[in-house]
N, C-alpha and C positions, 0 to 999 in steps of 0.2 A: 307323283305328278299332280297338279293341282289341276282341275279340269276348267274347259275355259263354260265361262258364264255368261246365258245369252242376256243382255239387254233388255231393260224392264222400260216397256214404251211410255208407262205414267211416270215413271222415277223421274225426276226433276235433277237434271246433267247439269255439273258444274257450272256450264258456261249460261244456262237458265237461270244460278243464282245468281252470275254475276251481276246480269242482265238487271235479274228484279233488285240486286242491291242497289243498282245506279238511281232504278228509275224512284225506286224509294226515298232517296236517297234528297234525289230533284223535287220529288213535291213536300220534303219538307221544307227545303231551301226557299221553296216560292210562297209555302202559308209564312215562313217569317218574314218577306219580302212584302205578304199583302196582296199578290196579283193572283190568287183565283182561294175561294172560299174552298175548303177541307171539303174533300168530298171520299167518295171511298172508289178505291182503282177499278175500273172499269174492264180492267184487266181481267180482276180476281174473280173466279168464279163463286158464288155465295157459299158455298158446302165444302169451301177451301180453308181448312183450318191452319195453311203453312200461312198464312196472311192475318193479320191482326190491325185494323185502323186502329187512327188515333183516339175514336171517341172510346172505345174498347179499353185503349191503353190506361183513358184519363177515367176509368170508372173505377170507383173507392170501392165499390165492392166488389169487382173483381181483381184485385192489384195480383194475387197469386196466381193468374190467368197465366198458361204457356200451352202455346199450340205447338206440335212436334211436325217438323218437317218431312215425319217419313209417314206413310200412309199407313193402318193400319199395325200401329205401334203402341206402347207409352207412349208418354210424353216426355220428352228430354231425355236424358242420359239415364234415368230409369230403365226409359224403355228399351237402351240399349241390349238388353237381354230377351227381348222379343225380337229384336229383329232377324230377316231370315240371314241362314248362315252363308249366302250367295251373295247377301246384299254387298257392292263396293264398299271403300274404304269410308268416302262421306257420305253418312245415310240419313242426318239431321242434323238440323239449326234450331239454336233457340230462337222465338218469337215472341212478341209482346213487351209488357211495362218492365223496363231493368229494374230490377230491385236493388232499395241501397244496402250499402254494406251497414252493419248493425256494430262494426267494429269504433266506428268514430264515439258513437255513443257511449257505447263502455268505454270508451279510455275518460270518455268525459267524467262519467260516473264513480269511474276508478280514482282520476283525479280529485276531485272534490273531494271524495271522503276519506282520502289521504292526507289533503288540507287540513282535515277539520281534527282525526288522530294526530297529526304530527304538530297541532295547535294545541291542544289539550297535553299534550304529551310535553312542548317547550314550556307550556303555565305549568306544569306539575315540576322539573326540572330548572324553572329560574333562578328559585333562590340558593342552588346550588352553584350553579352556574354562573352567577354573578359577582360570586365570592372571587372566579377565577378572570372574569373578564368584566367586571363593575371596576368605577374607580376604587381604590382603594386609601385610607387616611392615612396623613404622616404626620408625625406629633413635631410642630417647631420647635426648634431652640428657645431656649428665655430670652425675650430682648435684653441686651448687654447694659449694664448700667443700674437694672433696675434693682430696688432693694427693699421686698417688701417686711418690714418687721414691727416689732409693737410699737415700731415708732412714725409708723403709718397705716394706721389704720381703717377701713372703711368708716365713713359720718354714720352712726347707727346707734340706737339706744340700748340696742340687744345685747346682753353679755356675750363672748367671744362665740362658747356653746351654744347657745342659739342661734346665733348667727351662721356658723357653720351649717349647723345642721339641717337649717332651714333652704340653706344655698347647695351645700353637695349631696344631701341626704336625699333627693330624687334619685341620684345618680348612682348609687347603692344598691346594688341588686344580692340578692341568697340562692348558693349554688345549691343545687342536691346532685351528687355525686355517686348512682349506682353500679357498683364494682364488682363484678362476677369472682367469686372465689371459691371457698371450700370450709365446711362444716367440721368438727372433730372427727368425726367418721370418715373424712374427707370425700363426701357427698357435694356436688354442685350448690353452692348457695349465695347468696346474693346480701352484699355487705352497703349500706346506707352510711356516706360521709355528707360533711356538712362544708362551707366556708364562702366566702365572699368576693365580689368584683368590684368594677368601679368603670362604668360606660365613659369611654374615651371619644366615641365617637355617635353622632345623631342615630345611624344606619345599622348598628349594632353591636359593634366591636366590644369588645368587654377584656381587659385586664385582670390578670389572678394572678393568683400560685401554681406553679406547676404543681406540686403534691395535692393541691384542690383538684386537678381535674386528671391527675395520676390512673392508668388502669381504670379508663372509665368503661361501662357500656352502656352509658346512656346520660346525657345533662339534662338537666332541667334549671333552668333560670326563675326567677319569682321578681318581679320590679318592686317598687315601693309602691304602685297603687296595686299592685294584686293582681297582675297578670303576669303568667305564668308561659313558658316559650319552652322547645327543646332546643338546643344549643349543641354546636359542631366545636371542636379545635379548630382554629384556625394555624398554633403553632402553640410549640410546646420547647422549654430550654430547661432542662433540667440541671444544669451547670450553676445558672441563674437562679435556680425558681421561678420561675416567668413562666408567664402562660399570655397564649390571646385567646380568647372564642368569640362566636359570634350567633346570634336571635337574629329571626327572618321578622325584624320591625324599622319601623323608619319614626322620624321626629321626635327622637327619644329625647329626654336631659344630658346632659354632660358636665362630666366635672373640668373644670379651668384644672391646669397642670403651673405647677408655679416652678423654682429656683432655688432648690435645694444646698445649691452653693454656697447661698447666701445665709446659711441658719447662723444663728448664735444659740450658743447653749442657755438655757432659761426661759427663751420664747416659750409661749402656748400653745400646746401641740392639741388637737384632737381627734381623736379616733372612731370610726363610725363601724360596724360589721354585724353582725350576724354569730355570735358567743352560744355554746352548745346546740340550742336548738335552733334552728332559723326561722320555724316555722313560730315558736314563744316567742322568739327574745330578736325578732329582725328587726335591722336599723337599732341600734344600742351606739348611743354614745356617751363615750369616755372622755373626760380631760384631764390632763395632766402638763409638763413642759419637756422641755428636749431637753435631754441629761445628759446627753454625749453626743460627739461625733467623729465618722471613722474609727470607730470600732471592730475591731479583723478579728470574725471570726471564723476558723477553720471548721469546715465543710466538706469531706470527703477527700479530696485532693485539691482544695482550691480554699484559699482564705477571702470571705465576704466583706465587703467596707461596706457597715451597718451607718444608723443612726439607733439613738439607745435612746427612751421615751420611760417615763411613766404612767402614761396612760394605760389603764388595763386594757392588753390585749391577751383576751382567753383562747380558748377552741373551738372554731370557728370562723374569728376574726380573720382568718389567715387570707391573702388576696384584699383586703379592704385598704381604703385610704387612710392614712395620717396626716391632716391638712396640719395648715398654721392657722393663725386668726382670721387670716384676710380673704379664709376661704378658698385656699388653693393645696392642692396634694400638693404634698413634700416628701412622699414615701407609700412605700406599697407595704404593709405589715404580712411579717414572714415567719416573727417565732416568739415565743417566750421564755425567760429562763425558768425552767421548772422550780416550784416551790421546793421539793426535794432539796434540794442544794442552798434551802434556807436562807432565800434569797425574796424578797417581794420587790410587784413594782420594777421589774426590768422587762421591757419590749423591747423590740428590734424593728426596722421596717430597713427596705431596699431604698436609698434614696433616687429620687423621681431623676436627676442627671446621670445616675447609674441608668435607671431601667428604660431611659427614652431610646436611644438609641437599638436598644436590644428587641424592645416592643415594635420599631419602626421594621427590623429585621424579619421579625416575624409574619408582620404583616404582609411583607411585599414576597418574601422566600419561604415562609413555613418552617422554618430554623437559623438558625444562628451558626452563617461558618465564622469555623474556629481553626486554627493552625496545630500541627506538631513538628514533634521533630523526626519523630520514626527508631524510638528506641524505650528499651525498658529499663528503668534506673531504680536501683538500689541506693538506700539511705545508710549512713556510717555504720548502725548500729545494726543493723539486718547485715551488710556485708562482712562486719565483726563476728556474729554469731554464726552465720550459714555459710562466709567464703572464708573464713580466717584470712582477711582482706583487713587492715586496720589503717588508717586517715582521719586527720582533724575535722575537715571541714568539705564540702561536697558531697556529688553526687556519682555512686559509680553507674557506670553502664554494662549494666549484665547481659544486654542484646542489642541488637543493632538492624531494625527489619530492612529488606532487599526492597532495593529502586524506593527508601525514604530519603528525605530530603538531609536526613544526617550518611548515612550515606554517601551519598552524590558529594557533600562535603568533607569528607577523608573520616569520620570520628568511628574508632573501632573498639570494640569489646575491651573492656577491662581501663580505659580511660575513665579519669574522675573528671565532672563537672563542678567547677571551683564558682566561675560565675557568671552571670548574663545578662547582656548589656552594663557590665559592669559593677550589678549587685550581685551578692555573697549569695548562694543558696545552698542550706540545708536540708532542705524537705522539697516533696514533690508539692505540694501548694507553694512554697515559694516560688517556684519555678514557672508555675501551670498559671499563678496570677500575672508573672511577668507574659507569657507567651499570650496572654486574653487581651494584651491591648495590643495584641500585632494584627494582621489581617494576609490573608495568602497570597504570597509573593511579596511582602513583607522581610525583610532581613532581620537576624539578632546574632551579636556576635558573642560566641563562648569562649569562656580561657576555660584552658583543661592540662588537667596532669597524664601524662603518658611514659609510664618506667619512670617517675622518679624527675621527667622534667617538661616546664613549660612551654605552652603554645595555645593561639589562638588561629579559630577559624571563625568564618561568620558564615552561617546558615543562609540556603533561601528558604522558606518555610510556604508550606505547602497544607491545602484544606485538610481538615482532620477526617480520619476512615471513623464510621461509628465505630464504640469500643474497640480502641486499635492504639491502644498504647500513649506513651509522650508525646 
């Protein structure tokens, strides 16, 4: 049983504070009102420390001032633990200047210099950034019509070579290409390639080779005036050879892109690049004429429509421009025919109508969709050899992958593909050139052999899976 507690005659009874909250409460009311000058309560007895005026309040050097409500205590909730263990439930009030909370401050503080990392942090982070949410460039079409050849040529004194070189050769840049690989001992080591670009755009875009910037771990770019940039993929097609990258520079040179369509064999071709060394032999130009055009050649599973040049193009060059006289690319140079095969004097470059569109892809997607069909096909003489399967002309289908878009169109195992869209095909590059000018959701219609007799279906063709077959 809790025993009862007499009543402490100085203890100041609830209904005392109420009392003094009111009256407190009034004479602040009346100093803002103006009707009687701050005086100190008349009330209070002077040795009463549960009372604090205002001038107390407003003194800077006492701002940590708190008088404790309970008489012979702490002060405040401190002194909670001195008081007697008799005392009622309310044994003290806080008194004096309220103190502000220190919490507004740090959030201030917090804030600003979150401002000021997460500033520093977006300047460090832009030019990455920008690649994904900057505008980005798209290469025009040629105006229709036009037809630049030796038979208009710029008003100039300067032989064709000069004049070229002096006009795209800003625009000419020397990759260096570091490629993490492996030593004889097959130890980590790091392999130095070489080859060349051609800035498409003010902001940095840069045009190559894929095998230029192949297996990289790290670019380096070189301009023609001597500065020197690291450089990111922006997109890479290895189908094509195509490459884009991009340098964190702005108001760069750029090369005019011309009309490829329009070559005649004989024009004046010249070649600008960067041949063994980039760092000896940067900016090297070559002249020669156009010796061919549409030249197919097979590439893996795919046949390339070249242009075929004599201008030397060595190793190096690979990624660099082939203008005409007028100073405009008409090709991206891609390969050489090796002396080996006792051959001089034959380049190749990708013509510039070929690779606009493919360049524009990368830019805006970072690859190039491509279509299949969703099957693996054998050629006459593999199915002759490996199925004892014997046919003139087609292609068999030795598999047929689940939910492809051949599939979903009836074509099953052991049908020959005879043709598509109405050309003959023997080989998977004929096939694979035919399927590169479709686009996904795209139709191509196949005639096919099944047991001995004819039919056709036509496919919807659908994005290609990386490395996944037809």
């Amino acid at each position: 049983m809790i025993p009862e507690v007499e009543s402490m005659p100085n203890w100041p009874t609830d209904d005392e504070h109420i009392r003094r909250d009111g009256e407190q409460k009034e004479h602040l009311e009346e100093e803002r009102r103006g009707d009687r000058p701050e005086t100190a309560d008349p009330a209070r007895p002077d040795n009463d420390s549960r009372y604090v005026s205002r001038s107390d309040q407003n003194d800077a050097s006492d701002v940590s001032h708190v008088a404790a409500a309970v008489p012979g205590t702490g002060a405040g909730p401190a002194g909670r633990a001195d008081r007697p263990a008799h005392a009622p439930a309310r044994q003290w009030r806080w008194e004096g200047r309220r103190r502000r909370n220190p919490a507004a401050a740090t959030l201030a503080v917090v804030a600003v210099v979150s401002a000021i990392i997460g500033g520093m942090i977006s300047l460090m982070l832009f030019p990455y950034l920008s690649v994904y949410f900057g505008p980005k460039p798209h290469l025009a079409e040629p105006p229709k019509g036009t037809n630049i050849t030796q038979m208009a040529l710029p008003n100039t004194n300067d032989p064709p070579a000069v004049y070229v070189a002096q006009k795209v050769g800003p625009a000419v840049v020397a990759i260096i290409n570091r490629q993490q690989g492996a030593d004889i001992w097959g130890r980590p080591a790091q392999q130095i390639t070489g080859g060349t670009g051609v800035i498409i755009d003010p902001n940095g875009y840069i045009v190559t080779n894929n095998h230029v910037v192949a297996s990289t771990a790290g670019l380096t770019v070189t301009l023609s005036d001597g500065r020197k940039f690291s450089a990111r993929i922006i997109g890479a097609d290895p189908a094509s050879d195509l490459a884009v990258i991009k340098i964190d520079a702005t108001n760069l040179p750029v090369a005019e892109l011309g009309d490829s369509d329009k070559l005649r064999v004989g024009e004046i071709a010249v070649a600008i690049g960067n041949p063994v060394d980039p760092e000896a032999f940067q900016s090297t130009v070559t002249q020669g004429v156009i010796s061919g055009l549409n030249r197919k050649v097979e590439q893996g599973d795919r046949i390339l429509t070249l242009i075929q040049t004599d201008a030397a193009i060595n190793p190096g060059n690979s990624g660099g421009p082939l203008c005409n006289a007028a100073g405009q690319v008409i090709g991206i140079n891609v390969a050489k025919i090796p002396e080996s095969q006792n051959v001089e004097g034959m380049g190749l470059a990708i013509p510039i109508n070929v690779a606009r569109p493919i360049i524009n892809e990368l830019i805006a997607k970072g690859k190039v969709s491509r279509v299949w069909l969703g099957t693996g096909l054998v050629d006459k003489d593999t199915a002759r050899y490996y199925y004892n399967i014997s046919f003139n002309q087609g292609l068999l289908v030795g598999k047929v992958y689940s939910n492809s878009p051949a599939e979903k169109a009836g074509i099953r195992e052991g049908d020959i593909i005879v043709k598509a869209d109405g050309q003959t095909v023997n080989s998977f590059a004929e096939l694979r050139t035919i399927l590169d000018t479709k686009r996904p959701g795209n139709s191509i219609k196949l005639d096919l052999l099944r047991n001995g007799r004819g039919l056709s279906v036509t496919v919807v063709l659908e994005e290609q899976p990386a490395d996944f077959g037809q």
